[in-house]
C-alpha positions in Angstrom: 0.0 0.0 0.0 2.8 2.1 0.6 3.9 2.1 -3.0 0.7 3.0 -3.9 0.7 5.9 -1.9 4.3 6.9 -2.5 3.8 6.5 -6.3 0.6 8.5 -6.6 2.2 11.5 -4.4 4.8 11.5 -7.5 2.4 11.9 -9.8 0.4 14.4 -8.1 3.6 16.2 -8.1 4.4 16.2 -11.7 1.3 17.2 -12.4 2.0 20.2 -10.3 4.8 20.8 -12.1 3.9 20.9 -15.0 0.6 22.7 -14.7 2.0 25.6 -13.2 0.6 28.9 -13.7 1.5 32.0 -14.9 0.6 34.6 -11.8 2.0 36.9 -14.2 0.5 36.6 -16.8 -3.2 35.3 -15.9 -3.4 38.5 -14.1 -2.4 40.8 -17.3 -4.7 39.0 -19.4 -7.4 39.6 -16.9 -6.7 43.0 -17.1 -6.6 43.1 -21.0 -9.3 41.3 -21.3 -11.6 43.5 -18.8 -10.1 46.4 -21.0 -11.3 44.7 -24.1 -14.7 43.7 -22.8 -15.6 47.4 -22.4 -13.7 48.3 -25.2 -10.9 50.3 -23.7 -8.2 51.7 -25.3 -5.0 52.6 -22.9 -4.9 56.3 -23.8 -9.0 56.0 -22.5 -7.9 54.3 -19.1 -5.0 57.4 -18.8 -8.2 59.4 -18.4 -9.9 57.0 -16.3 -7.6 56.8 -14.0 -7.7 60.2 -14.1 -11.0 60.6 -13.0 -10.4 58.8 -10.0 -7.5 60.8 -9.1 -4.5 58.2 -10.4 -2.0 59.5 -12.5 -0.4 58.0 -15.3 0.7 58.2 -19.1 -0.3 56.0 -22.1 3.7 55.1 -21.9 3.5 53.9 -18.2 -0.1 52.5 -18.6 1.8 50.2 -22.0 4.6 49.5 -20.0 3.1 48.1 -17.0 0.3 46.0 -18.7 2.7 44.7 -20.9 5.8 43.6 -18.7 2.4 42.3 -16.1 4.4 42.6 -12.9 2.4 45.8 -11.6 1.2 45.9 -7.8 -2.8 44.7 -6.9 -3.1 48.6 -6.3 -2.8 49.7 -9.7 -4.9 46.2 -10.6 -7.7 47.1 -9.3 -7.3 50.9 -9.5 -7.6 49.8 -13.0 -10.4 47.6 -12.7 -12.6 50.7 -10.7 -11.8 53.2 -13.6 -13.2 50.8 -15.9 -16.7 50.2 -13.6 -15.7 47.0 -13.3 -17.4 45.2 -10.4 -16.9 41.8 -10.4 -14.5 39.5 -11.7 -14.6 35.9 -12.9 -11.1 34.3 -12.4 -12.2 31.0 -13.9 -10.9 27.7 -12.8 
């Protein structure tokens, strides 16, 4: 039984492996596609954000959403300048 056990806790660890995911980049493509959904260009977000008192040029706005490693501030920053309310992360 032991076998059993010890060869299924390999497996379950490949498949770990090799299922990882992209924190990186699942969370820019949430944001893209939230963007997309309501049909929002950068330069539209720049004023956006704007409205709700954040800062930020189309330059920084391409940069960060691009490279994906920008803080959950800006994230959902992002996501209220856009109205968006709720979010499906999927499985």
């Amino acid at each position: 039984m032991a076998k059993v056990t010890d060869m299924l806790a390999i497996v379950i660890r490949r498949l770990l492996v090799t299922h990882k995911i992209d924190w990186t980049e699942k969370t820019k493509g949430i944001l893209k596609a939230e963007l997309k959904r309501r049909n929002v260009t950068y330069g539209q977000l720049v004023e956006k954000l704007a409205e709700i008192g954040v800062e930020e040029t189309d330059v920084n706005i391409r940069n960060k959403i691009a490279r994906g490693g920008f803080t959950a501030v800006f994230f959902v920053q992002c996501l209220t300048a856009i109205g968006c309310q709720t979010l499906h992360l999927g499985a």
